[in-house]
C-alpha positions in Angstrom: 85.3 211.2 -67.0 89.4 210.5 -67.3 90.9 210.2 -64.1 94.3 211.5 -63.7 97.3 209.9 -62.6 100.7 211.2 -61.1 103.4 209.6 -63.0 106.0 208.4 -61.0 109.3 207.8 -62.4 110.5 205.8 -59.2 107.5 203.5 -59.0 109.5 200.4 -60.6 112.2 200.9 -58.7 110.2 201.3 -55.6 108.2 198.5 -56.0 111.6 196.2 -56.6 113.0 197.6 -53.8 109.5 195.9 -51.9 109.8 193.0 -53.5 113.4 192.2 -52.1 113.6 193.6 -48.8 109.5 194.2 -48.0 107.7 196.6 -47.6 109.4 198.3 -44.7 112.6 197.9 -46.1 114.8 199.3 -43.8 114.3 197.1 -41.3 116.6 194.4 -41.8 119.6 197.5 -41.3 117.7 198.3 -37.9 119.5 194.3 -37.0 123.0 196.0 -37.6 124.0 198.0 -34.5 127.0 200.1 -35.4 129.2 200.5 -31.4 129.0 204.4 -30.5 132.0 206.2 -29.5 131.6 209.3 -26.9 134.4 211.4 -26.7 134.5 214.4 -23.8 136.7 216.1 -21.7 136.7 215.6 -17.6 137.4 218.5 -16.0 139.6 220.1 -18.5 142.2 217.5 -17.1 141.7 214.9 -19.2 140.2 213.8 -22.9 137.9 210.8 -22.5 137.5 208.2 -24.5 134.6 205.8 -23.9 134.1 202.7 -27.5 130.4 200.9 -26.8 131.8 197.3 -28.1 130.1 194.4 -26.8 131.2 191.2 -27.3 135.0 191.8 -28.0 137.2 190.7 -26.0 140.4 192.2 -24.8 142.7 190.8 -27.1 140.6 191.3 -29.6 140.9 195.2 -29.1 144.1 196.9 -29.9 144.7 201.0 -29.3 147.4 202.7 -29.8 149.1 206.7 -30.8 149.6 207.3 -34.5 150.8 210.7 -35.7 148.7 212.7 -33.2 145.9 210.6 -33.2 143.9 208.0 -30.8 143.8 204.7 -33.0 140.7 202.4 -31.2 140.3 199.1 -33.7 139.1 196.1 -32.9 138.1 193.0 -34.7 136.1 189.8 -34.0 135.8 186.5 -35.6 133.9 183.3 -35.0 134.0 180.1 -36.5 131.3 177.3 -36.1 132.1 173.9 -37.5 129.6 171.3 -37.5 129.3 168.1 -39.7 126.0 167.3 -38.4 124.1 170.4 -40.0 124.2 170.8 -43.5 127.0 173.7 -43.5 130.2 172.5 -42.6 131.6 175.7 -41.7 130.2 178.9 -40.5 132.3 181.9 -39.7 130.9 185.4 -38.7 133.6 188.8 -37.9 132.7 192.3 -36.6 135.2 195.2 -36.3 135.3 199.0 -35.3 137.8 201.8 -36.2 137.8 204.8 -34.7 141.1 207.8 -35.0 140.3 210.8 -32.9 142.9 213.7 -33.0 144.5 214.2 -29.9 144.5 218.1 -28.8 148.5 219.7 -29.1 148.5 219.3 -24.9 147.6 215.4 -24.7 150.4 213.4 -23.0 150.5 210.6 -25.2 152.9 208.7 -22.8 150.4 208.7 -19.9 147.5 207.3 -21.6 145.7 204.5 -19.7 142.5 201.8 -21.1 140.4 199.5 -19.3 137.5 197.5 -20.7 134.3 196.8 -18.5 131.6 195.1 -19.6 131.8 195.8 -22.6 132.9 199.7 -22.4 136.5 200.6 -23.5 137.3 203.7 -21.7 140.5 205.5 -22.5 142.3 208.6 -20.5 144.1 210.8 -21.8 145.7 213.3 -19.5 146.0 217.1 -20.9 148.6 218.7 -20.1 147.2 222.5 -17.4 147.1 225.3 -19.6 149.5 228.1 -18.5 148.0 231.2 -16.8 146.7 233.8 -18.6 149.4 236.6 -18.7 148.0 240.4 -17.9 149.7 243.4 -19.0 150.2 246.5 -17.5 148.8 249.2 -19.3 150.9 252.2 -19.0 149.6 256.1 -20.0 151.7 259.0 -20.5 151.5 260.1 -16.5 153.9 256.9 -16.0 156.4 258.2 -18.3 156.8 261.2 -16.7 157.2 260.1 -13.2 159.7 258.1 -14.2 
């Protein structure tokens, strides 16, 4: 009896993909943890800002207003020398960019950030919405009584 086999056109490639990085491959990503960013509004009063970056420092973070839009970057770099280990240098940088659009009633001149272990949180104030307007509805009787 001739058993059957499913021909896999990926196999190859699978099985290099093992060979380099294992057998659960993803798993040297899992290392990498990219900073979140939440972004909500308090109260309809103001847009918050909060950038998960550990290990920055605050002049390593720089934030600013560009054409309508939050600007958060902020970049990181170490440098190790050491002429008793076989490398003689050994640097290492992270960084994070992040541009939210700021709503058409942000006041971009009031804008406050303070870092906290390791939590940038920026305020942006909105400006109050203006009351709704009603309208009287007139009918025919109002003309006429006028």
């Amino acid at each position: 009896m001739t058993a059957v086999t499913r021909f896999d056109p990926f196999a190859e490639l699978n099985a290099l993909q093992r060979k380099f990085f294992g057998d659960d491959w993803p798993t040297p990503m899992k290392a990498v943890t990219i900073p979140t960013t939440d972004v909500f509004t308090k109260d309809d009063k103001e847009l918050v800002v909060e950038a998960h970056l550990p290990n920055f420092k605050q002049e390593d973070i720089d934030v600013h207003v560009d054409n309508d839009a939050l600007v958060i970057q902020a970049e990181r770099h170490e440098r190790e020398e050491d002429k008793s280990k076989k490398y003689v240098v050994r640097e290492s940088s992270s960084s994070f960019y992040r541009r939210i659009a700021l709503p058409d009633r942000a006041d971009g001149e009031s804008i406050s950030a303070h870092l906290e272990n390791g939590i940038l949180r920026v305020s942006v104030p909105l400006a109050q919405l203006p009351e709704p307007k009603r309208i009287q509805i007139q009918t025919d009787l109002d003309k006429k009584t006028k």
